[in-house]
VMD Tcl script that draws the C-alpha trace (Angstrom):
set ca {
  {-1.98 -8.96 -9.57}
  {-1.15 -10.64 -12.83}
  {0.80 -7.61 -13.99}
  {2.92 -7.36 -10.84}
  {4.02 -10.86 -11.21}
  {4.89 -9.73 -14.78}
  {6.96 -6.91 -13.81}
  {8.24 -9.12 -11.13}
  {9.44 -11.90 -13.69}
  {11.12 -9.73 -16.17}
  {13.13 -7.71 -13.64}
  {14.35 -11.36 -12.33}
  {15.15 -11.85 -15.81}
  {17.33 -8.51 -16.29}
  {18.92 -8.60 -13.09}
  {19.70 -12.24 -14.34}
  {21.53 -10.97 -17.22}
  {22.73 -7.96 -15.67}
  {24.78 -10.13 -13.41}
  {25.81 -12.78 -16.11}
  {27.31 -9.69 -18.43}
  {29.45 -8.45 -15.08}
  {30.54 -11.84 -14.06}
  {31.75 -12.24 -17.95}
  {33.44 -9.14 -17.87}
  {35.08 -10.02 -14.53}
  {36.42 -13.16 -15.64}
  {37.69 -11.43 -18.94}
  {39.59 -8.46 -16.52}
  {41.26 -11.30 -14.58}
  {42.42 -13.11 -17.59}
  {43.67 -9.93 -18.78}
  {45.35 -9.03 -16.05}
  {46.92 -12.51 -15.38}
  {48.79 -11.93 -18.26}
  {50.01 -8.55 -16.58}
  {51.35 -9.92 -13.47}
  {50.73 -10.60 -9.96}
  {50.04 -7.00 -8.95}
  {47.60 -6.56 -11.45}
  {45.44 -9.53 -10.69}
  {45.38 -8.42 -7.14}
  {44.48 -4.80 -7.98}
  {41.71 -6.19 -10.11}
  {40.44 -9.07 -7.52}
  {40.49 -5.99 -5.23}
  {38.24 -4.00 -7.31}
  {35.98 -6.23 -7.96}
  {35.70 -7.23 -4.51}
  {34.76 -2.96 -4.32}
  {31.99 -3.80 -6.36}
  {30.20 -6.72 -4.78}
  {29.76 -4.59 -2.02}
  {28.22 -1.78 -3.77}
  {26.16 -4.11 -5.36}
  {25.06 -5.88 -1.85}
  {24.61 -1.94 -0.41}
  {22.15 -0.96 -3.69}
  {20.32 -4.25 -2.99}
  {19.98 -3.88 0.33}
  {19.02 0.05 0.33}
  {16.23 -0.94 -2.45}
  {15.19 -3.96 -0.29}
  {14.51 -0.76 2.40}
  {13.24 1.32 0.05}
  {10.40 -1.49 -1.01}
  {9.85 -2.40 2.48}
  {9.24 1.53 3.42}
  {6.96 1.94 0.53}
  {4.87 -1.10 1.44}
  {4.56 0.39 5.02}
  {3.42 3.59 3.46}
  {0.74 2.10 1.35}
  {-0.05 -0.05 4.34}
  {-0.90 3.11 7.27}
  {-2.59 5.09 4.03}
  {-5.23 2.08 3.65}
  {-5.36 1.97 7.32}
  {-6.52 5.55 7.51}
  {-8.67 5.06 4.86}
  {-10.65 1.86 6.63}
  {-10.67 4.08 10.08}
  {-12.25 7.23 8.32}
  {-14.64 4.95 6.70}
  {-15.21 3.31 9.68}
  {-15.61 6.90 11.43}
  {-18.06 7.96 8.57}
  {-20.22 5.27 8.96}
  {-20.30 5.72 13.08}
  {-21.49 9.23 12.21}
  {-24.30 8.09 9.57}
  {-25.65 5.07 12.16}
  {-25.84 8.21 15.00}
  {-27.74 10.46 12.25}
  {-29.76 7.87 11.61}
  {-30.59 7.23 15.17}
  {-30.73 10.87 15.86}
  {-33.62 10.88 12.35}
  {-35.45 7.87 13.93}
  {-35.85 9.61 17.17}
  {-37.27 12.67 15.38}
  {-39.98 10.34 13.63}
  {-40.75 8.49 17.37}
  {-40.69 11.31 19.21}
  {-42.15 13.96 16.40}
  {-38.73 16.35 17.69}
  {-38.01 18.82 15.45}
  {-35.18 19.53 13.39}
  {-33.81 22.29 14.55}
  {-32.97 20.96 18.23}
  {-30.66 17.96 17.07}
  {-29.16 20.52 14.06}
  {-25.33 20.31 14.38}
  {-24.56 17.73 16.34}
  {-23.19 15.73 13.51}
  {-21.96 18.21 11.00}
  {-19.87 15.62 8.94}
  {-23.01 13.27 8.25}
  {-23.44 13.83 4.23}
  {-25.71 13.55 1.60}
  {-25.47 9.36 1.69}
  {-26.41 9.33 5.49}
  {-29.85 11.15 4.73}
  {-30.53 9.00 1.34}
  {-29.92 5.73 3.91}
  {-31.82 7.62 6.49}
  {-35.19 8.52 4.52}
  {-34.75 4.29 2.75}
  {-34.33 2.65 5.99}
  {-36.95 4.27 7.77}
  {-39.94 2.51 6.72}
  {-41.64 0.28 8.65}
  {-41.61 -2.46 5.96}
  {-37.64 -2.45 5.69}
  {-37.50 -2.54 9.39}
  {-39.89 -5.94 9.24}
  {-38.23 -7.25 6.10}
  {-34.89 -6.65 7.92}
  {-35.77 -8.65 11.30}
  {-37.06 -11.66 9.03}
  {-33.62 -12.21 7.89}
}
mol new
graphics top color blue
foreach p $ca { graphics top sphere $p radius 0.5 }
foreach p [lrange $ca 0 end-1] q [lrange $ca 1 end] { graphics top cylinder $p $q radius 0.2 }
display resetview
């Protein structure tokens, strides 16, 4: 967080000089041309005027650009909470599906493959939370 406000600070700080150097070098093209004539002055307020909007038209595409980016790292964390959230739906079934086993003494072989994306960390939580004393210590709380 610290180094985005960082980043964020010293591109305020460039783009503050960036536009203090053109503005300069404006003002030095319309004195020079001033002493050219009318035509000039108008050729140069005209191409200057050229570059303001280019300028707005970057801004505003990289204003897009940010905004698109943020939206993109936005739905990927979003998918990443609802597969999370799908993982865990799958571990709470296996460990339903487990606890029935143990009630009902069902063996393993009729509930095999009903859940074939419950991993490694659903059977560790299955074989921890299954005793009696961590269902008791549990309901205390």
């Amino acid at each position: 967080m610290i180094t985005r406000r960082l980043v964020s600070i010293a591109k305020n700080n460039t783009d503050k000089q960036r536009e203090a150097t053109r503005k300069a070098e404006q003002r030095q093209a319309l004195a020079e041309a001033k002493s050219q004539g009318p035509e000039a002055v108008a050729a140069v307020k005209a191409r200057i005027a050229e570059e303001q909007i280019a300028a707005a038209k970057a801004r505003e595409e990289e204003k897009l650009r940010y905004a698109a980016g943020q939206q993109v790292e936005k739905d990927r964390r979003a998918a990443e909470n609802k597969a999370k959230q799908a993982q865990r739906k799958v571990c709470i079934h296996w460990l339903i599906i487990n606890a029935s086993r143990m009630t009902f003494g069902i063996s393993g072989s009729q509930t095999e493959g009903h859940f074939p994306n419950s991993g490694r960390s659903c059977r560790r939580a299955a074989t921890s939370s299954l005793r009696p004393s961590t269902y008791i210590h549990r309901s205390r709380r």
